[in-house]
Residue, then its C-alpha position, 0 to 999 in steps of 0.5 A: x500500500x501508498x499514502x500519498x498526502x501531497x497536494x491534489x494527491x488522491x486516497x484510497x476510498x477506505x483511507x478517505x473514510x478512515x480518515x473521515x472517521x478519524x476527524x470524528x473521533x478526535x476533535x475534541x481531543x485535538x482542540x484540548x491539546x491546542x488549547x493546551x499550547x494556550x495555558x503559558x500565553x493566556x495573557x499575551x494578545x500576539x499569541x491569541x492573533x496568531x494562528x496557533x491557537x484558533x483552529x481554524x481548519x480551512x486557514x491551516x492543515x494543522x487538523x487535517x495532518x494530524x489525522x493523517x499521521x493518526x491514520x498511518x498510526x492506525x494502519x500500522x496497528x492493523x497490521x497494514x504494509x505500507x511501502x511508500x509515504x508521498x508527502x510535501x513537507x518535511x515537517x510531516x515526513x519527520x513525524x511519520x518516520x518517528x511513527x514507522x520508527x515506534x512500530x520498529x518498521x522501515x518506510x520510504x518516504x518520498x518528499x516534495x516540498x518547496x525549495x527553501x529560498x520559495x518557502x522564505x520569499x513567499x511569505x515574506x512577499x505577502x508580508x511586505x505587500x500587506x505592509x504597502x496597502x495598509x500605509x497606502x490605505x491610512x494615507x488616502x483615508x487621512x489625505x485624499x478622503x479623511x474622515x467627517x467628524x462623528x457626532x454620535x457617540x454612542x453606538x452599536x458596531x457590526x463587523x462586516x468585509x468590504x469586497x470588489x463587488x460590494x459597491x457594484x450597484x452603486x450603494x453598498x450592499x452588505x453579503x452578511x447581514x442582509x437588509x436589517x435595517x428595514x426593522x429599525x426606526x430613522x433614529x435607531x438607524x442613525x446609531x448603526x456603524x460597520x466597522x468594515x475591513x477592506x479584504x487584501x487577503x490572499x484568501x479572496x479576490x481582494x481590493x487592489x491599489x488601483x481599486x483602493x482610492x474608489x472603494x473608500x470615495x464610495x465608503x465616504x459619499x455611502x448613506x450607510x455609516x461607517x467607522x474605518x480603522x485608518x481614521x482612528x489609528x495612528x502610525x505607532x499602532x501600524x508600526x507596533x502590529x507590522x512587529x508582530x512576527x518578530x515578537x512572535x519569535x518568543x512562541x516557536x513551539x516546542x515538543x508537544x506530545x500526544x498519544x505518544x507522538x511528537x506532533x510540535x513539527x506539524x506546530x512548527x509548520x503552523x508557526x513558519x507558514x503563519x510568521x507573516x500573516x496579513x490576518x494577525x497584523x490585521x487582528x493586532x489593528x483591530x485590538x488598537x482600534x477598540x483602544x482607540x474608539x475608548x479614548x475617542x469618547x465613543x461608548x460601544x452598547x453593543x459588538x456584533x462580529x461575523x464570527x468565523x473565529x479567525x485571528x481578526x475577530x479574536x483581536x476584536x473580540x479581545x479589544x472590545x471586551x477589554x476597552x468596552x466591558x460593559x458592551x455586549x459582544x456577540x458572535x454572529x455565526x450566520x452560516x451552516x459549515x461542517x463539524x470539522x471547522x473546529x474554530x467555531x466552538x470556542x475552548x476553554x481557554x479562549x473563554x478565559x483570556x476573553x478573546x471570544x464573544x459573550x454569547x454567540x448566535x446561530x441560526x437555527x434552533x436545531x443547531x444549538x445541539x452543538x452546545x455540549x460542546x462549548x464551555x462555560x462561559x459563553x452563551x449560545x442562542x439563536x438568531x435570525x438567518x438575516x443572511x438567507x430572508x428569502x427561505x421563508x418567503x412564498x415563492x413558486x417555484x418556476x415550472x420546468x418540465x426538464x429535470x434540472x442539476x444545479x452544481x455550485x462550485x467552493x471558493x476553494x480550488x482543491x474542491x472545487x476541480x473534485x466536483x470538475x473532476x467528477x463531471x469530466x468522468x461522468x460526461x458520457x452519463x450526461x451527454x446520453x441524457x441531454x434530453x432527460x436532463x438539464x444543468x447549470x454549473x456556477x463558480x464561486x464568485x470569490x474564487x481565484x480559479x475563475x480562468x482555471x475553470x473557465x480553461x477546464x470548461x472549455x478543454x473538456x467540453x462541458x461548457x456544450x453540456x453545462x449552461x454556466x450561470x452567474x445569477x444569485x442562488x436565491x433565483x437559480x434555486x427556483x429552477x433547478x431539482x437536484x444540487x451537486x456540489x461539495x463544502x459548500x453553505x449551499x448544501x443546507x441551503x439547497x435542503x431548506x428549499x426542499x431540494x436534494x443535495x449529492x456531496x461530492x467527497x474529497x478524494x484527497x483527505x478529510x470531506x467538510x461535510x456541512x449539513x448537520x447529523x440531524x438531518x436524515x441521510x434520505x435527503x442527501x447521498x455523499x457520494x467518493x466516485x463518479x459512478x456513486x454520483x450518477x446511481x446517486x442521480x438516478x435515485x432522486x430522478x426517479x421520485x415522481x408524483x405524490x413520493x416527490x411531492x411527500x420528499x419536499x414537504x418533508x424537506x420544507x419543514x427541516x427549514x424551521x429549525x436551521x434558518x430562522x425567520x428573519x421578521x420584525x420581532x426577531x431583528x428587533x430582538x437581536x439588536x437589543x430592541x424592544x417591539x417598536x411603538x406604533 
């Protein structure tokens, strides 16, 4: 047998499961032993803006490699032969050689990891393009477009992401939040400020140079109100936050053991591809800026943070609490993502060094069955899903006579080109039932990979078969019968419009699996080959009449319990407001 661990590499369907199995088993485990490199830092903000701490496992591998070298350590214990280790990091190549070594076994390993001088120019590149955009930003804010003076101090802050295509109508529109606003009076309004950050992170399409100037002229001339770091903060807190990596020097990790392992290579890794992270600078900025706001006479009543537990919301969440205390500080989580995304239950730890929210809010009641697993400290309770209004409206569905397939591609391009992949192999499946089938693909509009898969389209002729779309999934959701896709937030939104889903498992490591283990299996298929998928297809193609009929109000009436309806009294009620006067 070969493990091949390199990137876009592929498993064996059992190790795939296996390792799937492994994520579930160890979790918990695995978030106590992170938080257990938390016990001598609880009081150092750089560590908790750091990505060592968070967990966050789409931002690092650090989880995903664990549960690698626990599969090599399980196949060992089994009995298995393996002959041949594929791996792209020396950092795991050292671990599962001390793994093969405890069980007095010999093993190839075959590594394929960067030259040395990409890995240092990489990050340091990034470092010092952050560096530039940040002072350039502070200089046009301060320059070209300063700031008006605020008059109103007391104020409640919601958090929220500036994009490329936040001012595409003219006006900006917020993704996160939705339109809120309309539940509140002309008053109540005039005491809302988003705090915006403006994206540059190599995460997303980002805000370039030329772009930036725009961006904060439409922000300066917008009817919404915003409060923009570059007003309040000053050249001494940009210079204390662009030290961090240097300071962070003093947490190189040490040896950590688990389970008999020395896992501190797999933290080593975390620590060097992390040293220069845009994300930790920006949390250390965040933190400044709740100092800030306190100096300015500002009294915050209330903090709502997009809350994805990422080195930015911890810098705020911290700040916040410390220059704030009395502020109510609450985590909006509006999004349904898998259990493997560990950073979104807070540890013990993180409650204690108060770098998380007071409460934090989900949007569903079906989805407080997580609470077991948050310590004490943080209160978990539900909100409207102000992101997804429309699931709860009466709209009819368009009628179509032609049974249609909707294939919403991840943001992330490992994921995204699985699904391809599958399509690709499947092609002949599709072409054979052109007349039975209808399908439309659409690309994450905040992926890097769109002339990829534009390219992949094209070569593969899918783009005959494929009708691409960029319409909204609200519009699209109206037209279609079945959704294939991946990770996606899309699937558990797909469900709550009585529509199908089909996950496409990750052949290459762990599968993110987003829709809740309380939603019966009878409405999904996760399915780890393309024949899987097409009898996946057939299944649900085949339900006709009064079963379909039975199969979707069923599905309609999951909606209740993980998107709550966003109405008068549930906005009201999360914002702090009492029922308005009449």
């Amino acid at each position: 047998m070969d493990l091949d661990f390199r990137k876009n590499a592929k498993l064996s369907v059992e190790n795939c499961i296996l390792i799937d199995e492994i994520a579930d088993r160890y979790r918990q485990s695995f978030s106590s032993f992170i938080d257990g490199l938390s016990q001598d830092n609880i009081t150092k903000i750089d560590w908790w803006i750091s990505a060592l701490p968070g967990k966050n496992t789409y931002a690092t591998d650090l989880f995903e490699n664990f549960c690698r070298i626990i599969l090599v350590e399980e196949l060992l214990r089994k009995g298995k032969v393996i002959e041949h280790v594929f791996v792209d990091s020396f950092f795991l190549e050292k671990i599962i050689k001390e793994v093969f070594k405890n069980y007095n076994k010999k093993i190839a390993i075959i590594t394929s990891s960067k030259p040395l001088i990409k890995a240092i120019y990489y990050p340091l590149r990034r470092y010092f393009r952050f560096l530039f955009l940040a002072i350039f930003r502070f200089l046009v804010c301060r320059i070209f477009y300063p700031a008006k003076i605020c008059k109103i101090k007391k104020v409640i802050l919601i958090d929220t992401f500036i994009l490329k295509d936040s001012f595409s109508s003219g006006e900006f529109k917020d993704r996160y939040y939705g339109e809120f606003e309309k539940y509140l009076s002309e008053s109540e309004k005039k005491t809302f400020f988003f705090i915006p950050t403006i994206l540059t992170s190599s995460l997303v399409p980002s805000i370039s140079v030329e772009e930036t100037l725009e961006t904060i002229k439409k922000l300066r001339l917008s009817s919404k109100q915003f409060l923009l770091d570059e007003d309040f903060l000053k050249l001494e807190d940009y210079f204390y936050s662009f030290l961090f990596p240097f300071r962070f020097f003093r947490f190189f990790p040490k040896k950590f053991i688990f389970g008999g392992i020395d896992f501190s290579p797999l933290l080593k890794k975390v620590w060097w591809e992390n040293l220069f992270s845009d994300n930790s600078i920006v949390g250390l900025l965040k933190y400044s800026f709740a100092r800030k706001l306190k100096e300015s006479g500002f009294e915050v009543t209330a903090v709502i943070d997009w809350h994805e537990n990422q080195s930015l919301d911890r810098g705020l969440d911290a700040g916040f609490r410390k220059f704030f205390p009395s502020a109510k500080v609450i985590g909006y989580q509006g999004y349904i993502i898998s259990r493997y995304f560990l950073g979104q239950i807070p540890s013990e730890m993180e409650v204690k060094a108060k770098v998380v929210p007071k409460s934090i809010s989900v949007i569903g009641k079906h989805l407080l069955e997580r609470k077991k697993d948050f310590p004490r400290g943080v209160e978990l309770v539900v909100s409207p899903a102000l992101r997804f209004p429309y699931i709860h409206e009466k709209v009819c569905k368009n009628a179509h006579e032609t049974f249609t397939i909707f294939v919403p591609l991840s943001y992330q391009e490992r994921s995204a080109f699985t699904v391809l992949d599958y399509l690709f192999i499947a092609k002949d499946f599709f072409t054979s039932r052109n007349k039975d089938l209808k399908l439309i693909i659409k690309a994450h509009p905040y992926g890097f990979y769109g002339n990829k898969f534009i390219s992949f389209m094209e070569l593969t002729g899918l783009n005959q078969i494929f009708l691409v779309t960029k319409d909204p999934v609200s519009e699209i959701f109206r037209n279609v019968d079945l959704v294939i896709a991946d990770e996606s937030n899309v699937c558990c939104e797909a469900l709550a419009n009585s529509l199908p889903v089909i996950i496409v498992g990750n052949s290459t490591g762990l599968t993110f699996n987003p829709i809740p283990s309380s939603i019966p299996g009878k409405f999904w298929k996760l399915v780890r080959s393309p024949d899987e998928m097409i009898n996946s297809i057939n299944f649900f193609y085949s339900l006709l009449g009064q079963e379909k009929q039975v199969f979707e109000e069923e599905l309609s009436r999951l909606k209740n319990g993980f998107y709550e309806p966003v109405s008068q009294q549930n906005v009201r009620k999360f914002f702090g407001f009492g029922n308005p006067v009449s």
